[in-house]
C-alpha positions as CSV (number, residue, x, y, z in Angstrom):
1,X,0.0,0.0,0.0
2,X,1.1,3.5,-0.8
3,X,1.1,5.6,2.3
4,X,0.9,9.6,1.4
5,X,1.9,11.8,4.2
6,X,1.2,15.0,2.8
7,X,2.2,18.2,4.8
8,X,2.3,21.8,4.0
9,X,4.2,22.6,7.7
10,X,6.2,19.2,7.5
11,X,6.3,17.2,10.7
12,X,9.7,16.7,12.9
13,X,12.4,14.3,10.9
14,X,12.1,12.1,14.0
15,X,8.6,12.2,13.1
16,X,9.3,11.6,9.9
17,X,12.1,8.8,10.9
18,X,9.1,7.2,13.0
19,X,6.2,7.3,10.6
20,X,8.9,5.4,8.0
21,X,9.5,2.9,9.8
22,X,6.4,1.9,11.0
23,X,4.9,2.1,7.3
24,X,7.6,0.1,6.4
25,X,7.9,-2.6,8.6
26,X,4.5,-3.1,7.9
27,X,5.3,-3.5,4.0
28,X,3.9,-0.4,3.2
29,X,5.5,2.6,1.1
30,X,6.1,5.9,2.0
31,X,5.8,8.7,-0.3
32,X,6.3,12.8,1.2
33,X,4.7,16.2,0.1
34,X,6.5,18.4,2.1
35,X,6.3,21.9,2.1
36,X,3.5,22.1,-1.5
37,X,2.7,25.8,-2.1
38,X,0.0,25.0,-4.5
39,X,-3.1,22.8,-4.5
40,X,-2.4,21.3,-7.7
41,X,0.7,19.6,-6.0
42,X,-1.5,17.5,-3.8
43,X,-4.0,16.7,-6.4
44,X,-1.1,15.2,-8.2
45,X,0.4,13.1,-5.3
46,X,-2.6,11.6,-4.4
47,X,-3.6,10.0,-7.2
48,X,-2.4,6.9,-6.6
49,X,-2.3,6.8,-2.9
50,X,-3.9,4.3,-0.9
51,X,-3.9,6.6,2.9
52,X,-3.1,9.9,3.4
53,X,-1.4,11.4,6.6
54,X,-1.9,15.1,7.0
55,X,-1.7,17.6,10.1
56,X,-3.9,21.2,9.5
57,X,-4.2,20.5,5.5
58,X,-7.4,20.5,3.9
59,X,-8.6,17.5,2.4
60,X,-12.2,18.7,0.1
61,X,-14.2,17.0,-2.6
62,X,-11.9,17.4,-5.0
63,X,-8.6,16.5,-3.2
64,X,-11.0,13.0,-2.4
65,X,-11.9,12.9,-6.2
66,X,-8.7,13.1,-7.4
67,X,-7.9,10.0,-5.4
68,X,-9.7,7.0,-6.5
69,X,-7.6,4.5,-4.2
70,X,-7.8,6.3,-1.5
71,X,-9.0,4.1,1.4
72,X,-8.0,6.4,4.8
73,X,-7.1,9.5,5.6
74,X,-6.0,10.2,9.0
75,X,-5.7,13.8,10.3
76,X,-2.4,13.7,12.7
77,X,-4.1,15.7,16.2
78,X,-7.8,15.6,17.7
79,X,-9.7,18.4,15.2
80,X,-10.5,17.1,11.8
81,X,-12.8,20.1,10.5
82,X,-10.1,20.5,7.6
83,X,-11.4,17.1,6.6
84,X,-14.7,17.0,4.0
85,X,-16.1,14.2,6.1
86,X,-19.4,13.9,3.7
87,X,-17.4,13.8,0.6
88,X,-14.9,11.1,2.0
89,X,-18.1,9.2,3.2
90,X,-19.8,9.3,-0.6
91,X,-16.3,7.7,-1.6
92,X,-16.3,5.3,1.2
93,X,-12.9,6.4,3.0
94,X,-12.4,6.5,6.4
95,X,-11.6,9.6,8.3
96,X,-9.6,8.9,11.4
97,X,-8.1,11.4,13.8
98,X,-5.4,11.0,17.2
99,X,-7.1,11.8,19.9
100,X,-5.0,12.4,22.8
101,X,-1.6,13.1,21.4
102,X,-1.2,16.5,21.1
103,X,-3.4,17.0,24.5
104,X,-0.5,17.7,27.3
105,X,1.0,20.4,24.7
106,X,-2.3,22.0,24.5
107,X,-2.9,22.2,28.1
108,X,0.4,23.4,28.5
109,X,0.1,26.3,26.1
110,X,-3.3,27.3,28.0
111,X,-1.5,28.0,31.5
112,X,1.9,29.3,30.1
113,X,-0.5,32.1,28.3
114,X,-2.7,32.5,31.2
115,X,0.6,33.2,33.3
116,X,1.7,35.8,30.4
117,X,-2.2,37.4,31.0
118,X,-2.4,37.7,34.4
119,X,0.6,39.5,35.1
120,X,-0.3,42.0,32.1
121,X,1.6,40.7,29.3
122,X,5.2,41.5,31.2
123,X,4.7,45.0,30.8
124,X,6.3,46.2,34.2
125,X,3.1,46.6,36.0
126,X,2.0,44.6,39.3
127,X,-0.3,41.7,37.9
128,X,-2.1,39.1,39.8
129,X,-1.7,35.2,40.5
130,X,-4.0,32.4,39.3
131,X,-3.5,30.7,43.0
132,X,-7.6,31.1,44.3
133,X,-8.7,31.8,40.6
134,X,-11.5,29.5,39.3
135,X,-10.8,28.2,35.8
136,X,-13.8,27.3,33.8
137,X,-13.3,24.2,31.6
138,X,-15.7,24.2,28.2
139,X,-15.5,20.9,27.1
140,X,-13.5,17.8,29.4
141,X,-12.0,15.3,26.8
142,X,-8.4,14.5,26.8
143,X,-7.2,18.4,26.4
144,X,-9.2,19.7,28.9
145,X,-8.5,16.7,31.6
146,X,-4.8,18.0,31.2
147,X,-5.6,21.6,31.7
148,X,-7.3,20.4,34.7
149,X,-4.2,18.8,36.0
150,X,-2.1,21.4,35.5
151,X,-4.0,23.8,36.7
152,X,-4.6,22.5,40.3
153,X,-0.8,22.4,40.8
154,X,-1.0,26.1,40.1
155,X,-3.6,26.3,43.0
156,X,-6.3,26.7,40.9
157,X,-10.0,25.8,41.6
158,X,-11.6,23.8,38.7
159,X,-14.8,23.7,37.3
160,X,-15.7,22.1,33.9
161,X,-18.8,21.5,31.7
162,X,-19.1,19.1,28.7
163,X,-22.8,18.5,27.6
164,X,-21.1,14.3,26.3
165,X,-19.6,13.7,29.9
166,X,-21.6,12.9,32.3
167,X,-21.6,14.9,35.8
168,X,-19.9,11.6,37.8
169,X,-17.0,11.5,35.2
170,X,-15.7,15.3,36.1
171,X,-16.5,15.2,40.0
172,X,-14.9,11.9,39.9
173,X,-11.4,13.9,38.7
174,X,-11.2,16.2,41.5
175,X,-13.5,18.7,39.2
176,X,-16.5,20.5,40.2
177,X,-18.9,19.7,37.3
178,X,-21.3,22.8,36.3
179,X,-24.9,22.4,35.0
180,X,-24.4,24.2,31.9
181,X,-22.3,26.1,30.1
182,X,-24.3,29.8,31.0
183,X,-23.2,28.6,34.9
184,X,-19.4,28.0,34.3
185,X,-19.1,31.5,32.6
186,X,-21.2,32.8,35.5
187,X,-19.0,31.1,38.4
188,X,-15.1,31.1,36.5
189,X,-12.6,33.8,36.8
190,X,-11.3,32.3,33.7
191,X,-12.9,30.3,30.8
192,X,-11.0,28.2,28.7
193,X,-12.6,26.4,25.4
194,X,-12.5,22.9,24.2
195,X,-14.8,22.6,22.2
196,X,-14.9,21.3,18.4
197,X,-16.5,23.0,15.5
198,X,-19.8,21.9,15.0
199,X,-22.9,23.6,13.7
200,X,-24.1,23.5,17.3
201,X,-21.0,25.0,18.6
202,X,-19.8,27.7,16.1
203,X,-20.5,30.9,17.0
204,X,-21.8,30.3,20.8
205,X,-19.2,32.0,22.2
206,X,-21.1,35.1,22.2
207,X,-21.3,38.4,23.4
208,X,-24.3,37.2,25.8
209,X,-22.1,34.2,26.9
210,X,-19.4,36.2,27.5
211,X,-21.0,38.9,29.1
212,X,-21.9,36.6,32.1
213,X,-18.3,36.4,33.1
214,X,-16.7,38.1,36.4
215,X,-15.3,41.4,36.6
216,X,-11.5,41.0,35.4
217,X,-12.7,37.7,34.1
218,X,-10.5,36.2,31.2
219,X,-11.0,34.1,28.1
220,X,-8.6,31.5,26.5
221,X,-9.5,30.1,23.3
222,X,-6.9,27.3,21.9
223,X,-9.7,25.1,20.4
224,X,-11.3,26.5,17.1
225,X,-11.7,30.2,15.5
226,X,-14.6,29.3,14.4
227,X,-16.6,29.2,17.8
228,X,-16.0,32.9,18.6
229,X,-18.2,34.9,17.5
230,X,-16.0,37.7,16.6
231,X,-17.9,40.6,16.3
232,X,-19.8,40.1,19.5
233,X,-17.0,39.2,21.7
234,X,-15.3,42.9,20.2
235,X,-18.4,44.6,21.0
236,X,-18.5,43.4,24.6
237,X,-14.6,43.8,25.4
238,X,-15.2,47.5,23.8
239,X,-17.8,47.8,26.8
240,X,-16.1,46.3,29.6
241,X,-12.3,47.1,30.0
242,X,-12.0,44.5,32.7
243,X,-11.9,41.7,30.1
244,X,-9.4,40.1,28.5
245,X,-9.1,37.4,25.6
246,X,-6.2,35.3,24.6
247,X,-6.1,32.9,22.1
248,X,-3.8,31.1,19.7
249,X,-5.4,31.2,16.7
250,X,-5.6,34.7,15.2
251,X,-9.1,36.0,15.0
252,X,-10.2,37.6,11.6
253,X,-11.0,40.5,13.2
254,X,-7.5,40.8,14.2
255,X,-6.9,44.4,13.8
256,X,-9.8,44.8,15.5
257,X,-8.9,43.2,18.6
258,X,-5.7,44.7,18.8
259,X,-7.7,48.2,19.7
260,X,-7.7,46.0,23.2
261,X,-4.2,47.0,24.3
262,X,-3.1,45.0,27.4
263,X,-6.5,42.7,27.4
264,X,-5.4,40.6,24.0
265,X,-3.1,38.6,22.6
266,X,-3.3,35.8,20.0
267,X,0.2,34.0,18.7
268,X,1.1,34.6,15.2
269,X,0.1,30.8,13.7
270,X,-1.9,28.3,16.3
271,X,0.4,26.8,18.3
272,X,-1.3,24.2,20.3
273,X,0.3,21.3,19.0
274,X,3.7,22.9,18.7
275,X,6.1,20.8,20.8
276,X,8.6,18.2,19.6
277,X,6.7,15.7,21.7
278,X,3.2,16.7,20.2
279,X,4.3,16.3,16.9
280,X,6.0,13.1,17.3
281,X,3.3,11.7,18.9
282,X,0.7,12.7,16.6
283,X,2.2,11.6,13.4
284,X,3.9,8.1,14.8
285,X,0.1,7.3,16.1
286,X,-0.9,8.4,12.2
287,X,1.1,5.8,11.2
288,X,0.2,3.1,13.4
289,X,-3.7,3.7,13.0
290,X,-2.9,2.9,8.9
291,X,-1.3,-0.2,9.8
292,X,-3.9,-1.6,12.3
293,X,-6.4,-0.4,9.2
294,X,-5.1,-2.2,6.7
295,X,-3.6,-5.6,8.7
296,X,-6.6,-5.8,10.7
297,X,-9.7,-3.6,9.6
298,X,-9.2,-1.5,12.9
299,X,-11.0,1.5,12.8
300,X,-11.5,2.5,16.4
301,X,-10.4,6.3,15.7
302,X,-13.1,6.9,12.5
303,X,-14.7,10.3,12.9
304,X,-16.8,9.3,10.3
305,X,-18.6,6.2,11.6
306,X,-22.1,5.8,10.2
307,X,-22.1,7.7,7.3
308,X,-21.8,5.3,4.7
């Protein structure tokens, strides 16, 4: 089989290294796009390509028609939203991401830039200490469990709300669990999101949401641009001056946030998944999940189950 790893922002070579020799072993191929600048580069390489391995590139209808022996794709970290997931489904190719991998780097990121937030961006000025804060966590899946963990060796109090988990699950991790969503922005100091892109989920984050929050209260956004809804998150923050928003994934209203001096902050490109580790982890797992696929019809990581 042809493996495809296809990369715009090429993983590690120890990635790399790792990924070969998994396919490999397994009597599999291994064929790189690293680096393409131009559409028409991956059209080409997947043509005859029986799985594809990609991080944050988009795979559409026509990257999936341009692929006739495509049987997997598997997106290398937890969100898969650059994936068509309809369009692979009318073709009959499993979608598979790797949940879990890239979690600890996330979580990480979260309370290095809440530490960067709360003492006012390390402009001089006397901040304050998330010891005593309440953190809000949107979502409890593998990133927002680590969060969690980190953030009680800060001293933080933790609260979390995921409409899949039930109640038991968080309180049973040392977490107070919180009835809704409206009552962890009501109760948190800070709120931070973990939350996919759905329809249900994108654009909720909203100026009503928001606007329940505490005085000085703080939100951290390393999940998905998409959720914010930008314009009424601006609006409120040009209302109240107590409340800040940091994120790494750069808004589109970007120049419109940056009126906020001192209240936001969002990292050049998203950075969640930016660690050595992360990306090792993400793209040797990849591999793995192709080999399990095709020597055993394991498909325990399909995003895609049920639709076709």
């Amino acid at each position: 089989m042809k493996i495809l790893v296809a990369t715009e922002k090429p993983f590690a070579k120890v990635a790399v290294d790792g990924i070969r020799q998994e396919t490999e072993a397994a009597g599999n191929e291994l064929v790189l796009l690293e680096k393409y600048t131009d559409k028409a580069q991956l059209l080409d390489a997947v043509k005859d390509a029986d799985a594809l391995i990609i991080r944050s590139d988009k795979v559409d209808a026509e990257v999936l028609a341009a692929a006739p022996k495509l049987k997997i794709v598997v997106r290398a970290g937890a969100g898969f939203d650059n994936v068509d997931l309809n369009a692979a489904s009318a073709q009959k190719v499993v979608v598979e991401n790797t949940p879990g991998q890239n979690s600890n780097a996330v979580a990480e990121l979260v309370l290095g830039m809440l530490v960067y937030a709360v003492r006012n961006f390390y402009n001089g000025k006397a901040g304050t200490e998330l010891m005593g804060k309440r953190l809000g966590i949107l979502a409890f899946g593998n990133v927002g469990r680590n969060v969690a963990r980190i953030a009680k060796g800060f001293g933080m109090e933790v609260s979390a709300y995921d409409a899949f988990c039930p109640a038991e699950a968080i309180e049973a991790a040392g977490v107070k669990a919180a009835k809704n969503q409206e009552e962890l922005f009501e109760t948190c100091d800070i709120v931070s999101l973990h939350i996919p892109a759905t329809p249900e989920t994108k654009q909720s984050i909203n100026y009503e949401l928001v606007g329940k929050m505490k005085k000085g209260g703080i939100l951290v956004n390393t999940a998905r641009k998409e959720v914010i809804d930008e314009a009424g998150l601006a609006k409120l923050m040009a209302e109240r001056e107590d409340l800040k928003y940091i994120t790494d994934i750069m808004p589109d209203a970007d120049e419109t946030f940056r009126q906020f001096e001192g209240r936001y902050f969002a990292t050049p490109k998203k950075m969640g998944a930016q660690t050595q580790e992360a990306n090792i982890n993400a793209g040797i797992a990849a591999a793995r999940q192709i080999t399990a696929f095709f020597k055993e019809g394991c498909t325990k990581f399909q995003v895609n189950k049920g639709m076709f």
